[in-house]
py3Dmol code that shows the C-alpha trace and the ligand (Angstrom):
import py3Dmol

protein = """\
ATOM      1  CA  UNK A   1     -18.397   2.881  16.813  1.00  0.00           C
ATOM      2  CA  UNK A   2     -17.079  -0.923  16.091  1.00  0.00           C
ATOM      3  CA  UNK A   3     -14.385  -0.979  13.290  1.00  0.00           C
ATOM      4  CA  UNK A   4     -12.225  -4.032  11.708  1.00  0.00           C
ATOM      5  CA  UNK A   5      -8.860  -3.017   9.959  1.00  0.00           C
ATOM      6  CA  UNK A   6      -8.147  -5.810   7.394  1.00  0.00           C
ATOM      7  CA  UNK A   7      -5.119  -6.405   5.348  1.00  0.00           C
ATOM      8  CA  UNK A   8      -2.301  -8.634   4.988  1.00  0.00           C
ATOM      9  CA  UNK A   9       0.952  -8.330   7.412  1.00  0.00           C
ATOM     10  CA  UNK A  10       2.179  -5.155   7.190  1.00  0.00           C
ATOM     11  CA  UNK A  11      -1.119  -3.465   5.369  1.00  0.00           C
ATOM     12  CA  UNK A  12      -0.999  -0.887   7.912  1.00  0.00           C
ATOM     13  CA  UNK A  13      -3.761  -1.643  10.293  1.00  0.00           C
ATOM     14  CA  UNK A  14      -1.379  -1.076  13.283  1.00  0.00           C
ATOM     15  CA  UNK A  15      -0.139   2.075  11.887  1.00  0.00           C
ATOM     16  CA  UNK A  16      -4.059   3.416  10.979  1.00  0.00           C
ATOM     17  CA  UNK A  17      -5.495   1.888  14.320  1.00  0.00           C
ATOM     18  CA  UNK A  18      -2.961   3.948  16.217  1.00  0.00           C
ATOM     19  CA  UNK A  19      -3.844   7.313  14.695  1.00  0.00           C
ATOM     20  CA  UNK A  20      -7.693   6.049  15.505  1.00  0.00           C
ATOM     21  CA  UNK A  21      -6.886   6.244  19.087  1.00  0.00           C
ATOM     22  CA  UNK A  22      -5.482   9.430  18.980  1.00  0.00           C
ATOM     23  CA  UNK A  23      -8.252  10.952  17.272  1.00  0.00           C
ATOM     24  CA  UNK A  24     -11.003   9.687  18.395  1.00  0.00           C
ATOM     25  CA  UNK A  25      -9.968   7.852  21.403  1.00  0.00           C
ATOM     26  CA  UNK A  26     -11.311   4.078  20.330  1.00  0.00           C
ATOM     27  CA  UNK A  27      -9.385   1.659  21.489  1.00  0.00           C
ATOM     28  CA  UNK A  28      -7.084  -0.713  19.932  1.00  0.00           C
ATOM     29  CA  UNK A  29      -8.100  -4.592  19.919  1.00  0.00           C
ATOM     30  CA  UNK A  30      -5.119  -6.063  18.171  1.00  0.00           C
ATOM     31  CA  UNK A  31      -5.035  -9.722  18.968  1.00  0.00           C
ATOM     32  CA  UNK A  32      -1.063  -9.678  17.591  1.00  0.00           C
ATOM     33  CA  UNK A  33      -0.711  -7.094  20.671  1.00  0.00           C
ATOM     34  CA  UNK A  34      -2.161  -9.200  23.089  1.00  0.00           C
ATOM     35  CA  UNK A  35      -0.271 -12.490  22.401  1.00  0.00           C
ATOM     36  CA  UNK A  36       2.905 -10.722  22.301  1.00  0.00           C
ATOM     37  CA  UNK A  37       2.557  -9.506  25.805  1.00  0.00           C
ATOM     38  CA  UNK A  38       1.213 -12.830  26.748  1.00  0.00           C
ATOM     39  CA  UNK A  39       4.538 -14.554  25.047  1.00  0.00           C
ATOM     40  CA  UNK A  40       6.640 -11.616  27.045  1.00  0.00           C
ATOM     41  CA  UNK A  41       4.627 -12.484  30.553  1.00  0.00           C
ATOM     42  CA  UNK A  42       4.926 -16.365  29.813  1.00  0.00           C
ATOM     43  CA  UNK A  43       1.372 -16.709  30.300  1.00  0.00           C
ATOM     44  CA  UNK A  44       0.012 -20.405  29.386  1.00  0.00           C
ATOM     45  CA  UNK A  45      -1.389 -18.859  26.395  1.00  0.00           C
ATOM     46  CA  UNK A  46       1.759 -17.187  25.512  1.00  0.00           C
ATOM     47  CA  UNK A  47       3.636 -20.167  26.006  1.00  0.00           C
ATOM     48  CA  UNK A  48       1.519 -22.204  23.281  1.00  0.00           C
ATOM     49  CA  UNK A  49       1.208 -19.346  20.954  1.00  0.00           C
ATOM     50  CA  UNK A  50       5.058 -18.433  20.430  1.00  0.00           C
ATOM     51  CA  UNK A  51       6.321 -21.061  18.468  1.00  0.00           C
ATOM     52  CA  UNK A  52       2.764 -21.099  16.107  1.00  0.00           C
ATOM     53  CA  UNK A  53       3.797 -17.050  15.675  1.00  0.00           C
ATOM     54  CA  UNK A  54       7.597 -17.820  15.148  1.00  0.00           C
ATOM     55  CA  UNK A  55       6.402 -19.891  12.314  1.00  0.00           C
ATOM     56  CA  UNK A  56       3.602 -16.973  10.862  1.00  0.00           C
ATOM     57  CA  UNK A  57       0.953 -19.312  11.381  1.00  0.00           C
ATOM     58  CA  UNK A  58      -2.617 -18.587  13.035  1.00  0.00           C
ATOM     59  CA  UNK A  59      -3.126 -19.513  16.941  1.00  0.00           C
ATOM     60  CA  UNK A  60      -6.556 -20.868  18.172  1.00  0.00           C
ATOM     61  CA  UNK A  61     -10.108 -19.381  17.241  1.00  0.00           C
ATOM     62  CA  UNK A  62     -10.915 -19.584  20.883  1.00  0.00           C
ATOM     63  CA  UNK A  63      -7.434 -18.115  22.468  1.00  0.00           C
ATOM     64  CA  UNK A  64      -7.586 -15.233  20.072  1.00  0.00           C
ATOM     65  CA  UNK A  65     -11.739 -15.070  20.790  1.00  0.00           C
ATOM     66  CA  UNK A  66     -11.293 -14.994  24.201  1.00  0.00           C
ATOM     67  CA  UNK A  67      -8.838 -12.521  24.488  1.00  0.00           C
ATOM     68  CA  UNK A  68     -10.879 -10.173  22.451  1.00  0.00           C
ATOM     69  CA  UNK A  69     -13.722 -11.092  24.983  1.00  0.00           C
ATOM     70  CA  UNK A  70     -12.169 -10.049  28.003  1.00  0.00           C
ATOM     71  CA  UNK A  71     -10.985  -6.957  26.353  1.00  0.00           C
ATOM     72  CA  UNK A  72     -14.039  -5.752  25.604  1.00  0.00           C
ATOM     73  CA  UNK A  73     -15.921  -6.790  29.039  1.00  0.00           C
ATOM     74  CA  UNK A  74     -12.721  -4.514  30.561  1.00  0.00           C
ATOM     75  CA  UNK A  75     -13.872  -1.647  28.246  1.00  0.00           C
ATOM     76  CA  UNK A  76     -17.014  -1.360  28.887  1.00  0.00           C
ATOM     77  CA  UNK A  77     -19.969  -0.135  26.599  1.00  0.00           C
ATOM     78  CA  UNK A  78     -18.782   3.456  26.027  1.00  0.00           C
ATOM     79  CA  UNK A  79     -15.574   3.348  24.248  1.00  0.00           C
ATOM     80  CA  UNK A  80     -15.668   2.284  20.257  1.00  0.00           C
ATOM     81  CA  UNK A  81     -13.306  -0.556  18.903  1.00  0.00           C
ATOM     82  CA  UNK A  82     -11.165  -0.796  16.618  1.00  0.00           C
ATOM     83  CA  UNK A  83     -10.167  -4.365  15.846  1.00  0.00           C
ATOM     84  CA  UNK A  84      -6.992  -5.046  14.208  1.00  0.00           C
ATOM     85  CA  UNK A  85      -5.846  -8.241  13.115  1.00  0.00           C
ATOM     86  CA  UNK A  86      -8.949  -9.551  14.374  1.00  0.00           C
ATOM     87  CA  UNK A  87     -11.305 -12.169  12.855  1.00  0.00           C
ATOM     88  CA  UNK A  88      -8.634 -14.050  10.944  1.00  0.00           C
ATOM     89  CA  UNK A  89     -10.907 -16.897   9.835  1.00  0.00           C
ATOM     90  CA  UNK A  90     -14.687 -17.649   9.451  1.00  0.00           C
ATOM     91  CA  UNK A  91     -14.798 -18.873  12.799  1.00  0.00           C
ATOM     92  CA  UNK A  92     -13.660 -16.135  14.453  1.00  0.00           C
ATOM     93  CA  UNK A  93     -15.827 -13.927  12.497  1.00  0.00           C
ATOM     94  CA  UNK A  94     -18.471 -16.106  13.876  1.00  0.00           C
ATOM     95  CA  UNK A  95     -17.782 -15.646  17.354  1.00  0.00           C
ATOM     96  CA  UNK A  96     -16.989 -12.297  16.675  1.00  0.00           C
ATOM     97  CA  UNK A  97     -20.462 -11.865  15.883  1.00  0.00           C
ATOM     98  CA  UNK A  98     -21.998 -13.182  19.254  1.00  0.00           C
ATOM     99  CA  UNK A  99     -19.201 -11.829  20.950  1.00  0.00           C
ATOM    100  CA  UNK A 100     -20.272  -8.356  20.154  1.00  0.00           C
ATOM    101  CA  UNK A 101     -24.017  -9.751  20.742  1.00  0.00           C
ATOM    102  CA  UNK A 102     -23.670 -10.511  24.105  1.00  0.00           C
ATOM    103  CA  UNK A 103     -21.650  -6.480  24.662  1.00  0.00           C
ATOM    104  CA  UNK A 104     -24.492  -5.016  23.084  1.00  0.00           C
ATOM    105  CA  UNK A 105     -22.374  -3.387  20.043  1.00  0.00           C
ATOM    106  CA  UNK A 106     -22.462  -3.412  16.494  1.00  0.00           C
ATOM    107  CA  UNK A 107     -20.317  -3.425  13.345  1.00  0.00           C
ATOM    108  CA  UNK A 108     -20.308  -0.348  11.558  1.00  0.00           C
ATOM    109  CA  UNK A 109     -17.283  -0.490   9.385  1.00  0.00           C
ATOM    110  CA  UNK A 110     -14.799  -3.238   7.825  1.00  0.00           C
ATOM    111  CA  UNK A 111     -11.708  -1.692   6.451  1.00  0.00           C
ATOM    112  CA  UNK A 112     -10.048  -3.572   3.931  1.00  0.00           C
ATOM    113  CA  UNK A 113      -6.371  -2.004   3.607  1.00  0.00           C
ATOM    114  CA  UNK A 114      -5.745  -3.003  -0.370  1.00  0.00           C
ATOM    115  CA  UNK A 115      -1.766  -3.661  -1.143  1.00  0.00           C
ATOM    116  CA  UNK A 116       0.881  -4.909  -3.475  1.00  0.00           C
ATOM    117  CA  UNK A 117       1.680  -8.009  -1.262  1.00  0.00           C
ATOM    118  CA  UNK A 118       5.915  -7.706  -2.793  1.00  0.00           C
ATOM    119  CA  UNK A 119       6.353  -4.236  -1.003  1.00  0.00           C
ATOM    120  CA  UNK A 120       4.992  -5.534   2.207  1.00  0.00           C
ATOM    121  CA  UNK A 121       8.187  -7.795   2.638  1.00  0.00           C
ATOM    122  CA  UNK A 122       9.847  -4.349   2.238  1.00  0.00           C
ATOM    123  CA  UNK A 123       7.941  -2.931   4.478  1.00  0.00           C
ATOM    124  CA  UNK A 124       7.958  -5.766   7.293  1.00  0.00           C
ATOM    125  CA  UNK A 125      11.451  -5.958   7.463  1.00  0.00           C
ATOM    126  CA  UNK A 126      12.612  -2.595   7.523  1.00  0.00           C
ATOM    127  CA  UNK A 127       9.478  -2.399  10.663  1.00  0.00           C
ATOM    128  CA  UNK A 128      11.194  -1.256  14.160  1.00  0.00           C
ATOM    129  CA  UNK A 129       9.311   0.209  17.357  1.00  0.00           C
ATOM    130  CA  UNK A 130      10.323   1.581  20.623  1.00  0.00           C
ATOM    131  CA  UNK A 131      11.318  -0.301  23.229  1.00  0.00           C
ATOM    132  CA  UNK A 132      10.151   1.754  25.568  1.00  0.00           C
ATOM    133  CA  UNK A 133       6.534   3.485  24.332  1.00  0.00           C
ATOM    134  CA  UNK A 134       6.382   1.295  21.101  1.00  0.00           C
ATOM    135  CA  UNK A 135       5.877   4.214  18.362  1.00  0.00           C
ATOM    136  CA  UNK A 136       6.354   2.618  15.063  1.00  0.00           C
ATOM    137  CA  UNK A 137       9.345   3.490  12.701  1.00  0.00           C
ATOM    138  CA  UNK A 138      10.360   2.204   9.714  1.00  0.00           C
ATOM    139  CA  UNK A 139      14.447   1.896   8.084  1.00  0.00           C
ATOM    140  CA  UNK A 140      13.167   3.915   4.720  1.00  0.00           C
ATOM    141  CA  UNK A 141       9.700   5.475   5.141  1.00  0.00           C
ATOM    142  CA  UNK A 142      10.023   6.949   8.785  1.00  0.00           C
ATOM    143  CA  UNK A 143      13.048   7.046  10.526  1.00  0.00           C
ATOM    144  CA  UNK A 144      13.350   9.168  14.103  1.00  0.00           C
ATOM    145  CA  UNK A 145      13.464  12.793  13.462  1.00  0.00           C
ATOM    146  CA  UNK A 146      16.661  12.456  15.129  1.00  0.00           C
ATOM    147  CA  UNK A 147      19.033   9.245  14.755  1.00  0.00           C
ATOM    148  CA  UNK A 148      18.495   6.916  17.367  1.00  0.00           C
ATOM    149  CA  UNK A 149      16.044   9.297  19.355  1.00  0.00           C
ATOM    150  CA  UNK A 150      12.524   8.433  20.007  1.00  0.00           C
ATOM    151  CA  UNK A 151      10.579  11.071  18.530  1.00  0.00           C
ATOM    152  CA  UNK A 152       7.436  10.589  21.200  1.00  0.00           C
ATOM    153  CA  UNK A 153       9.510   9.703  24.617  1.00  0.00           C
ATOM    154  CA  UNK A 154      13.174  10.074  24.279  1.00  0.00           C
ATOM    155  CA  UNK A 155      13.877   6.893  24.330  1.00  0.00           C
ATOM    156  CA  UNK A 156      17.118   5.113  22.691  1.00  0.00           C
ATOM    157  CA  UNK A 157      16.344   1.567  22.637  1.00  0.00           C
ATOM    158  CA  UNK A 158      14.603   0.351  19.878  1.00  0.00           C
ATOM    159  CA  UNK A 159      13.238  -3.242  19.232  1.00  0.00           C
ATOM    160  CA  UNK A 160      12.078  -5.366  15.681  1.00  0.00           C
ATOM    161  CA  UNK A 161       9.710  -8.579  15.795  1.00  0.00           C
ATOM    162  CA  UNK A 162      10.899 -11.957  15.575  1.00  0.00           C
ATOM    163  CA  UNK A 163       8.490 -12.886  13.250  1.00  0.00           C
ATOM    164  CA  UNK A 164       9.289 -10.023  10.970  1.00  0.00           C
ATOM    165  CA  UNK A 165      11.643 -12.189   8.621  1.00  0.00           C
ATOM    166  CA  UNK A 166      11.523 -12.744   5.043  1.00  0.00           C
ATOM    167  CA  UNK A 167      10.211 -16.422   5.205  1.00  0.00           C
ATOM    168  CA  UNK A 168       7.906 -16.353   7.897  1.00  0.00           C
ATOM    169  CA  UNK A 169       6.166 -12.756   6.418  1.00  0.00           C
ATOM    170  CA  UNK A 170       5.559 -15.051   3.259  1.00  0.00           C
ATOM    171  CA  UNK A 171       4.116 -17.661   5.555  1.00  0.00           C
ATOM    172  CA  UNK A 172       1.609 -15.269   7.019  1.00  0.00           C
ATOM    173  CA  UNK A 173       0.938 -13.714   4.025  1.00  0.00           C
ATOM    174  CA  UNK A 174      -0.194 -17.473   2.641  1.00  0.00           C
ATOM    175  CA  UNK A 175      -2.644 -17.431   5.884  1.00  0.00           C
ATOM    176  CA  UNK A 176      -4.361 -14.215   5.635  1.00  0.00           C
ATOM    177  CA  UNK A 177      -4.940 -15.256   1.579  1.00  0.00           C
ATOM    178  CA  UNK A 178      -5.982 -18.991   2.758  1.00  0.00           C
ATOM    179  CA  UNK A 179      -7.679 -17.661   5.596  1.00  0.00           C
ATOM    180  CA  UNK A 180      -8.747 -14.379   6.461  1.00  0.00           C
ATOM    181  CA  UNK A 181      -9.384 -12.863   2.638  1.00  0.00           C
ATOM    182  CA  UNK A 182     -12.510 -15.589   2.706  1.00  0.00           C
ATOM    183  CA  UNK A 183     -14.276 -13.726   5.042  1.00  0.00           C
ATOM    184  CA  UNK A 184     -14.640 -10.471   3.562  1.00  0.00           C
ATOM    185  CA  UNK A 185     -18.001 -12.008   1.563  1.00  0.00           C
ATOM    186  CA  UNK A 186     -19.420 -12.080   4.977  1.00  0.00           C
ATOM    187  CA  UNK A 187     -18.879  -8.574   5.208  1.00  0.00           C
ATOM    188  CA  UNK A 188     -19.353  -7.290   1.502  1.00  0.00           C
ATOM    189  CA  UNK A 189     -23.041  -9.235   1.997  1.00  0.00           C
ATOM    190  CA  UNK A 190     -23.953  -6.903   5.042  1.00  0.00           C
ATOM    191  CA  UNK A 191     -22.992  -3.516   3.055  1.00  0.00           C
ATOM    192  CA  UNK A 192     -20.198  -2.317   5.642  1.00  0.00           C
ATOM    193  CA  UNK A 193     -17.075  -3.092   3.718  1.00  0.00           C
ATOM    194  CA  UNK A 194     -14.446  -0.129   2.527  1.00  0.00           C
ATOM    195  CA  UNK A 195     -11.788  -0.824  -0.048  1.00  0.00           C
ATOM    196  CA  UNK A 196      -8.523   1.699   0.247  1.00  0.00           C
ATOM    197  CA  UNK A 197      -5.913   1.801  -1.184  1.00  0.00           C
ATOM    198  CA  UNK A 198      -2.863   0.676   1.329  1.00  0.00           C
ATOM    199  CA  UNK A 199      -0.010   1.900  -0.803  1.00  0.00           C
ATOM    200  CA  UNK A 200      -0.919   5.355  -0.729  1.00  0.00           C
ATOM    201  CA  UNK A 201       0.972   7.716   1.794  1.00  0.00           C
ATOM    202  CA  UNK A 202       0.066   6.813   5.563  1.00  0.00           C
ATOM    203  CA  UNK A 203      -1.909  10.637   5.965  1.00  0.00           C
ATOM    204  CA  UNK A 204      -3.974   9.443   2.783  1.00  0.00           C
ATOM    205  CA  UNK A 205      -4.696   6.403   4.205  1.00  0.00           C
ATOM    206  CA  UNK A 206      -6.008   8.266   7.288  1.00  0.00           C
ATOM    207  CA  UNK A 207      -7.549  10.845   5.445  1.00  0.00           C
ATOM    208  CA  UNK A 208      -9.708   8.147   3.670  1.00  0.00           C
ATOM    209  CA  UNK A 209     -10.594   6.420   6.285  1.00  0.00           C
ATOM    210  CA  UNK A 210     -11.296   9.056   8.144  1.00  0.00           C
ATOM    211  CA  UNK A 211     -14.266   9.795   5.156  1.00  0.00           C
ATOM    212  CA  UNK A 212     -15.645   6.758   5.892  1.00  0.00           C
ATOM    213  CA  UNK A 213     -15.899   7.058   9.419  1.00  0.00           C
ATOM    214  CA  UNK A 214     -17.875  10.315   8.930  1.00  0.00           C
ATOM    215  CA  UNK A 215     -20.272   8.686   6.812  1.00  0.00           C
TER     216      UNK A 215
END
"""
ligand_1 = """\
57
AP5
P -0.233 -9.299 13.955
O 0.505 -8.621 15.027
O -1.686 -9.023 13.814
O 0.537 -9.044 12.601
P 0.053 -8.896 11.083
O -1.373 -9.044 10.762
O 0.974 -9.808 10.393
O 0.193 -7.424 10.807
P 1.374 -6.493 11.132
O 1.324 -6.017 12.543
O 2.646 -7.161 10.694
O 1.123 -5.343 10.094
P 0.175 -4.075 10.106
O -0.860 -4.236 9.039
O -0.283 -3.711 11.473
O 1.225 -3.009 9.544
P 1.948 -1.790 10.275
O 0.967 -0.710 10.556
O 2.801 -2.263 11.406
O -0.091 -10.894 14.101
C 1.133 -11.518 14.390
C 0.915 -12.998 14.620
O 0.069 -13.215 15.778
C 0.207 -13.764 13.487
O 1.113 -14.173 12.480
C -0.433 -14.939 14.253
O 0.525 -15.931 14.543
C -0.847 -14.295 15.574
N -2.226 -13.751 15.534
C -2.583 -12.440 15.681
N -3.910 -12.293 15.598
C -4.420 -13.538 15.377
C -5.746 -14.032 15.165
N -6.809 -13.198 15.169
N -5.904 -15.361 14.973
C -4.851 -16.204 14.986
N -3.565 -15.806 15.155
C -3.354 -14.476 15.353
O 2.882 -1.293 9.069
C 4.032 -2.013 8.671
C 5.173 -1.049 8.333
O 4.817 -0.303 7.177
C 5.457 -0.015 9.437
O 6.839 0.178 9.505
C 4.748 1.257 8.953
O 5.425 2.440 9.382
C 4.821 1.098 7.452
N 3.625 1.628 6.783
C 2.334 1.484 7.166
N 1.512 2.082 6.286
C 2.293 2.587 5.308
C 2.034 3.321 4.110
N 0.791 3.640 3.738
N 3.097 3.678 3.333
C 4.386 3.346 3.684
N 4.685 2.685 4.831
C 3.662 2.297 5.622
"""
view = py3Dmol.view(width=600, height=400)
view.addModel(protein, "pdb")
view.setStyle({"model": 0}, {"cartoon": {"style": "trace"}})
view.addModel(ligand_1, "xyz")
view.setStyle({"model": 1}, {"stick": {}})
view.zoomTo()
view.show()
């Protein structure tokens, strides 16, 4: 199975797609992933893309196409997607489309993760992961089950994104609605778009989706 997660910064793709791999063990295509361990490895494509994310705006259609490319060529056929922050314009959705072409695979599902774009900025902000295994936390809504303590590995350093700011979580909220909210028609016109609700509780989230994987 081939699924997109869509939704504004801080929708809760990340969050979902995670609990996707556990589940069912897809795999995770999140293009943010990928050029954040290219900016960490000081790749040439990590070099270009930091400042563009420091700012919240979009990198290339082709960097963020290839990347997904190679991905799925590492994959192989057998394993279902999940891709997460992934097309973010028209033109990705494009090559999206002969991307998956040319692997043989299909689209089954679009996501779209609906929220209330004010609490995101709450959400962002008070976002922090692992340093070490990168589970996800958050300052109000799920904190370590003990202080300071990595509830999956133990671990005790903890890190937050340096794009997760006030003013550059408004900028990339301005993209996706500029950007990437024009290309669910593309999707609604094929039949295989979901609208949930993103500001229920995380297991309702899952729990929906979930339904609409077994359908
Ligand atoms: P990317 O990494 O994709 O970031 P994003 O789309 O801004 O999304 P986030 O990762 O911030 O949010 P999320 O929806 O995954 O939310 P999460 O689950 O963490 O992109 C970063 C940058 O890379 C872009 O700005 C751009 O520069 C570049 N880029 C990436 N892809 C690109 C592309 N295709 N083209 C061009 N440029 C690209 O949840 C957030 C917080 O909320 C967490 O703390 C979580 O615990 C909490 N939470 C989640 N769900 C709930 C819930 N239901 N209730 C309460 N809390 C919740």
């Amino acid at each position: 199975m081939n699924i997109i997660l869509l939704g504004p910064p801080g929708a809760g793709k990340g969050t979902q797609a995670a609990r996707l791999v556990e589940h069912h063990g897809m795999r995770q295509l999140s293009t943010g992933d990928m050029l954040r361990a290219a900016v960490k490895a000081q790749t040439p494509v990590g070099l270009e893309a930091k400042a563009i994310m420091e700012r919240g705006e979009l990198v290339s259609d082709e960097i963020v196409s290839k990347l997904i490319d190679a991905e799925l060529t590492a994959m192989g056929p057998d394993v279902g997607a999940i891709f997460d922050g992934y097309p973010r314009t028209a033109a990705q959705a494009e090559q999206l489309d002969a991307i998956l072409a040319r692997h043989g695979r299909k689209l089954d599902h679009v996501i779209e993760l609906e929220v209330d774009e004010d609490a995101l900025v709450e959400r962002i902000i008070g976002r922090f992961t692992c340093a070490n295994c990168g589970a996800g936390y958050h300052d109000i809504y799920k904190l370590p089950k003990v202080a300071g303590v990595c509830d999956k590995c133990g671990s005790t350093e903890f890190k937050r994104r340096p794009d997760d700011n006030e003013e550059t979580v408004r900028t990339r909220m301005a993209e996706y609605r500029a950007k990437t909210a024009p290309i669910l028609p593309i999707y609604d016109a094929r039949g295989i778009v979901t609208r949930i609700d993103g500001m229920a509780a995380i297991d309702t989230v899952t729990d929906r989706i979930e339904q609409v994987l077994a359908s």
